[in-house]
C-alpha positions, 0 to 999 in steps of 0.5 A, a space after each residue: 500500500 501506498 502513502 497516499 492509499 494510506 492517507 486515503 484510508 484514515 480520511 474514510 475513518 469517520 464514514 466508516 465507523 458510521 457505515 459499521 454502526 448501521 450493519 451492526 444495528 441492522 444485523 442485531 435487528 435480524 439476529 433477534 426474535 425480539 424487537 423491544 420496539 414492539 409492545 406485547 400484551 402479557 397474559 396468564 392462561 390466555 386472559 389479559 388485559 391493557 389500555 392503550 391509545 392508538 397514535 397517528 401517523 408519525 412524521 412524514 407518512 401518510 397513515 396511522 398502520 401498515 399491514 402485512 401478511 406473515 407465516 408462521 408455522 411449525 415443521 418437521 425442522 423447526 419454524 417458519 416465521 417469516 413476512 409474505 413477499 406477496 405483502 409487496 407485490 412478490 412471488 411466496 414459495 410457501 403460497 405457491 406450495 399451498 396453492 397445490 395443497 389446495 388445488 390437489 382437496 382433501 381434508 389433510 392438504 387443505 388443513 396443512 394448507 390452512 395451517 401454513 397459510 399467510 397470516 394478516 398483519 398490522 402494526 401502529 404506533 401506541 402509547 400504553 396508559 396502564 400495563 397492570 402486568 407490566 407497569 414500568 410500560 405506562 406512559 411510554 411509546 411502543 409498535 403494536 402488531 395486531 391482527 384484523 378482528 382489532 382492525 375491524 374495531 378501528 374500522 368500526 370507530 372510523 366508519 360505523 355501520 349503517 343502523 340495523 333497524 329504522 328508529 336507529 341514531 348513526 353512530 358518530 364516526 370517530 378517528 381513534 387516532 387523534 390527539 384531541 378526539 380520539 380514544 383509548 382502547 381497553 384491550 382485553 383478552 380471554 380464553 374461549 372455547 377451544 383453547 383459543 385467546 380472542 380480543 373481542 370484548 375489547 373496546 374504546 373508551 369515549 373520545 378524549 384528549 391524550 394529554 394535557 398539553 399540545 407540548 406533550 402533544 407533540 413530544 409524543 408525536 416526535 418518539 414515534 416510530 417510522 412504519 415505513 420499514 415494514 414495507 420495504 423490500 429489506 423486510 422480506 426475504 427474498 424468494 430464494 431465501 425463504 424457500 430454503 428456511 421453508 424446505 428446511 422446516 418441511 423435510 427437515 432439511 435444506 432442499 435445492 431451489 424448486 419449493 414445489 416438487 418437494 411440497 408434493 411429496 408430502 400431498 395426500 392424493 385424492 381420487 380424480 373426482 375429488 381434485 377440486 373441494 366441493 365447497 370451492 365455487 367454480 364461478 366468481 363467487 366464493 363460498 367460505 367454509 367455517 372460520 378457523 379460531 386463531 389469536 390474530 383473528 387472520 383474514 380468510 385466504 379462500 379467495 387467494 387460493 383460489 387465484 393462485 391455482 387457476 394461474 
């Protein structure tokens, strides 16, 4: 090396310990299963409850949430808990394996295929008002990922349904996420029948201001974080690369780069006059089978099987 290489080399020290402090920051984020960002809500024996308060967008997007699918599954070498690139317009091995499940019928395909599938996913900004299981949460700002049935809790505040019966008042349409008229959320879960948690008798509270003072106001506005990296490209795995964690956690091993002639070896066969399940409609319209109970209330993928299968 050169002197002048040399001299080179010590003008790049500064950006160059901030390039490192970035990797090992992305890295750590990659490395760890948990995000001390995220809020969860503790509970004992599937029973919890919270308050929190829904926050607006923070500064510079556009909305309050992003959503997301995920999957998250167990297999023979372990889990898949990994986001869907179809969140972002990309190609899923692990939908394209259920697509065959599902095309293919049969209880056992389309239960492995349900158990497997895409998950629906939001996440938002939340300040938490009362933690009794964790009370040091109180007053501080977290990412809250939760499922559809509190999203359509939101929708509901947001966009009241129409009255069911004549001599009804229309409920007031209310945006849960302001500072001034929205409100807190009672977030309570229960064990139902089954084994399975569910949120819903949660709700809001009536609309309130969230402090006292535009200045706390706006220092909370100021901590939020920024959702937009659950959107971006580096969220997911590429195909490839989740192909590989799906091929290992279905044979329990790490398999080549074709997700499908795997996933076929583990189809269950039906008879030919079976090949398309009785409850899928062959028109445009969708009949949808009982829904599954899960902790995230996940949206119902009957129509996105469908799709994929007819491509």
């Amino acid at each position: 090396m050169s002197a002048n290489d040399f001299k080179s080399a010590l003008g790049k020290r500064k950006s160059r310990l901030g390039a490192l402090q970035a990797q090992l920051k992305k890295e750590s984020k990659a490395a760890s299963f948990e995000d001390t960002r995220f809020w969860k809500l503790e509970h004992q024996d599937g029973n919890g409850n919270a308050i929190i308060r829904f926050l607006p967008e923070a500064k510079g997007e556009d909305a309050p949430w992003v959503k997301y699918h995920r999957h998250e599954f167990k297999g023979q070498g372990g889990w898949v808990m990994d986001n869907c690139p179809t969140s972002i317009g990309e190609k899923c091995p692990i939908c394209e394996a259920n697509s065959l499940l599902w095309n293919e019928g049969g209880d056992d395909n389309e239960k492995l295929a349900r158990d497997r599938k895409r998950k629906l996913k939001y996440v938002s900004n939340i300040l938490v008002i009362t933690d009794p299981a964790n009370p040091e949460n109180e007053g501080k700002i977290f990412l809250y990922q939760y499922g559809k049935m509190i999203f359509d809790m939101i929708d509901a505040k947001i966009n009241p349904p129409e009255p069911e019966f004549k001599g009804e008042v229309q409920k007031e349409a209310v945006d849960v996420f302001d500072f001034f008229d929205g409100c807190n959320f009672r977030l309570r879960m229960k064990k139902k029948g089954g084994g399975y948690p569910t949120y819903e008798s949660s709700e809001f509270d009536m609309s309130s201001p969230l402090a006292e003072t535009e200045e706390e106001m706006e220092q909370i506005w100021n901590s939020q974080y920024a959702l937009t990296e659950f959107s971006s490209p580096e969220f997911f795995k590429s195909y490839d690369e989740l192909n590989e964690r799906f091929q290992k956690v279905v044979t329990g091993n790490s398999a080549p780069s074709k997700p499908i002639e795997t996933v076929e070896e583990h189809i269950v066969s039906q008879p030919k006059q079976k090949k398309q399940p009785d409850f899928v409609a062959k028109s445009d319209r969708v009949t949808t089978p009982e829904p599954i109970a899960t902790v995230n209330d996940d949206d119902d993928e009957m129509a996105f099987f469908n799709k994929l299968a007819e491509e």
